[in-house]
N, C-alpha and C positions, 0 to 999 in steps of 0.2 A: 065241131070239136066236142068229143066227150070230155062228161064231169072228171074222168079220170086223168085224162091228157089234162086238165086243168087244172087239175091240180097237182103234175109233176111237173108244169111247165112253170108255175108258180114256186115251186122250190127249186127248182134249179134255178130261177133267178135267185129265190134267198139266198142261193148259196152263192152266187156269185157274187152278188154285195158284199155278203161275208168277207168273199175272198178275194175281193177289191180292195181291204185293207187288212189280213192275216196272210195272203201270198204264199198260202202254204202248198193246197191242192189245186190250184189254178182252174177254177170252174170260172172265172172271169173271163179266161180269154175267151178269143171270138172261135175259135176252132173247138175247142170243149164246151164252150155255153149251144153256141147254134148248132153242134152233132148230137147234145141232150136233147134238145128241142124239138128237132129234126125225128129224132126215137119216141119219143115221148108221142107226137104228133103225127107219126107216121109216114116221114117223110125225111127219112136220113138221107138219103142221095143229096137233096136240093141242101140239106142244112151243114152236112160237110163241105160241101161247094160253097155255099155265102161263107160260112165259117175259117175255109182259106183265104177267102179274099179279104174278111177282114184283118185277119190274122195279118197278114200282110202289110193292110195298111198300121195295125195296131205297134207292129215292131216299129214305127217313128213316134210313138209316143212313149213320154218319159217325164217325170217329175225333173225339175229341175230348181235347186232353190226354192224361192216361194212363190215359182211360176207351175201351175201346175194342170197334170196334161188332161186331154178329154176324158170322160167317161167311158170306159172301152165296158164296162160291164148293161148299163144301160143299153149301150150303143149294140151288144151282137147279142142282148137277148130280145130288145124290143123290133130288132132287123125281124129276127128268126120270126117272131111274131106274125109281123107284116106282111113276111113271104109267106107265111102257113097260110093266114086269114085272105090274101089276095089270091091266092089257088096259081099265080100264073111262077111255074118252075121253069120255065125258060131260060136260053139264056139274057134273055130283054129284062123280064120278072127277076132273075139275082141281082141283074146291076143295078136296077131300080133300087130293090133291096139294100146293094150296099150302099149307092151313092145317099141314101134316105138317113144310114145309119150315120153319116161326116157327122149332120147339124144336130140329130140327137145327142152324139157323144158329146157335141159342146150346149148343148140345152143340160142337160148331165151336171155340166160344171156349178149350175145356180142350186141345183138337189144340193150336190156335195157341200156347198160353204154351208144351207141350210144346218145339215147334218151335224158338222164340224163345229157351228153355235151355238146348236143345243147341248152338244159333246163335251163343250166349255165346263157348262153349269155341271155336268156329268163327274167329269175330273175334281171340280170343287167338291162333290158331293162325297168323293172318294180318299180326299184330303182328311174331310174334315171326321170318316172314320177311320180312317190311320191312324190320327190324333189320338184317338179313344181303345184304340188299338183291337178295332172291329175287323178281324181279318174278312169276317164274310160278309160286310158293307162293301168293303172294296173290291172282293169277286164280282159282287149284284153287279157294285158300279159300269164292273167291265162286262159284263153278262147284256146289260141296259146299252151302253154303248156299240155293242155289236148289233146288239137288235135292232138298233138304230140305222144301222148300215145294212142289214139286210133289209129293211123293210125301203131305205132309199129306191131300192129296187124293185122288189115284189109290190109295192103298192102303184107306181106306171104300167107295171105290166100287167096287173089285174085290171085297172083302167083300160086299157086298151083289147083285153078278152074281151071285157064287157061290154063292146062294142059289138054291135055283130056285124055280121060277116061280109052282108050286100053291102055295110057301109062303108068297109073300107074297100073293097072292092069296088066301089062306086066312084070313092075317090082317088085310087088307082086308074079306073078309066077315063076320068076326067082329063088326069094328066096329058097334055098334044103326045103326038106321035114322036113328035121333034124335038120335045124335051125331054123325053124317053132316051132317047134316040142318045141325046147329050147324055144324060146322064148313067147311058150306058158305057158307053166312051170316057166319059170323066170318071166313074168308079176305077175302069182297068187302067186310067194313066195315073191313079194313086195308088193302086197297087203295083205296079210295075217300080215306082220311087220308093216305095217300100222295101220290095223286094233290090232294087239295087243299093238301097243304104245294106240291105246283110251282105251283098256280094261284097261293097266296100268295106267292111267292117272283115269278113270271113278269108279276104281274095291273100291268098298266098301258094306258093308253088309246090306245097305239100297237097292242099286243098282243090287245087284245078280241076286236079286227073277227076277227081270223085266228082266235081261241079258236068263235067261234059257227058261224064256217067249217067247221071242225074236225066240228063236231055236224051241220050241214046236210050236208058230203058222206057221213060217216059212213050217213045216215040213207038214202042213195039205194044200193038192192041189186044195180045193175049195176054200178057199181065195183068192180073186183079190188084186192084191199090193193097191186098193182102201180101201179094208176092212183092209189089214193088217196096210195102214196109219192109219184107224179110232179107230184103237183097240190101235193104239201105239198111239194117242193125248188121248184116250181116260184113259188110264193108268197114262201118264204124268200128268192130271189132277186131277186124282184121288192121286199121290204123291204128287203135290203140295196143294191140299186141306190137305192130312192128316198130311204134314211138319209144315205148319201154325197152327195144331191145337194139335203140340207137340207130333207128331209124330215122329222126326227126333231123338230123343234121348236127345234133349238139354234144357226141362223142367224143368232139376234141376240147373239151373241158371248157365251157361257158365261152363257144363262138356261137354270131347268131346265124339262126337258121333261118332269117329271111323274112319270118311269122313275128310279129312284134307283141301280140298277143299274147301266143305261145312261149315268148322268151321270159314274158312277164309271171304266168302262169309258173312256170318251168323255173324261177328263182324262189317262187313259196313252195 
């Protein structure tokens, strides 16, 4: 890996740390952290691929209370890593890939409370220029705090560059056959769960026709993932023209159309 690949592949982690807790430009998730990575490294095909799959599984992770979910930013930049530095893009080498990233995401969780400890002192420190009515005490503060969360991140992954290459490759081939094997298998049955929490969450009879659409274009091999974006923005638009123009079923003044979602949307 060149010095250059390394040093984009190291900010796009910053920035996924970043954007682990600002949720603004979503370079966290697993489809935008591992398709940077994937460019960066020379190997976009393989890094969109692991990057759907986690994506996938990422959609069942969720803060809840003060339970709080894996590491998704760790987890699909230190994947993409893994898959660059073990060379094997397969499809054996992705699921390895993903299934490797589960236990990261939750190694991830001991980073974060770290982060959020020091973060403490961080807050008091921004209190007690408030007080003093230091408005740029309490920018630094929050400037310090971020940098805190990016570096959650960039500092595993640079640990892990500086590793070289035969070593993890080495202990990649370590791994049996048959636990490979598992854990090629086990990656796609958490993403399939993944993927069927959105169908549950999405499943309504507005939504179908487009879902079986989905499988029909998919299935045709002269589509480039280019055309099959422009066919799926190009559907989306044509749902949201025909929604607006009382299509959705809810013309007859506030009956529902079936989407409970959608009804709820459709009252704000």
């Amino acid at each position: 890996m060149s010095v250059i690949s390394i040093v984009l592949v190291l900010i796009v982690a910053f920035l996924a740390g970043l954007d682990g807790i600002l949720d603004q430009f979503q370079f966290h998730q697993p489809l935008v952290a591992c398709t940077l990575i994937g460019l960066a490294t020379g190997h976009a095909s393989a890094g969109i691929i692991l990057g759907g799959s986690l994506q996938f599984i990422a959609l069942g992770w969720a803060n809840i209370g003060a339970a709080v979910a894996p590491d998704v930013a760790l987890a699909s930049t230190a994947a993409a890593v893994i898959l660059v530095k073990g060379g094997d893009f397969s499809t054996q080498g992705i699921g390895v890939a993903t299934a490797v990233a589960v236990p990261l995401a939750v190694a991830g969780l001991a980073l974060t409370m770290i982060v959020r400890t020091l973060s403490v002192a961080v807050v008091h420190t921004a209190d007690a220029a408030a007080k003093r009515g230091n408005i740029g005490g309490v920018e630094r503060a929050h400037f310090l705090a971020l940098l805190l969360q990016g570096l959650r991140i960039a500092i595993p992954i640079a640990l892990l560059l500086a590793l070289p290459t035969e070593t993890v490759q080495a202990m990649l081939n370590a791994i049996p056959a048959w636990l490979k094997d598992g854990m090629t298998i086990g990656g796609g049955m958490v993403v399939a769960v993944g993927y069927a929490m959105v169908i549950n969450m999405m499943a309504s009879r507005e939504v179908w026709p487009f879902f079986a659409l989905g499988f029909v274009f998919a299935a045709v091999t002269d589509f480039t993932l280019i055309a099959l974006g422009a066919i799926g923005v190009a559907i989306a638009l044509i749902y949201l023209n025909l929604s607006k123009q009382g299509g959705s079923g809810n013309a007859g003044g506030g009956s529902s159309s079936g989407d409970p979602i959608g009804d709820i949307l459709e009252d704000y």
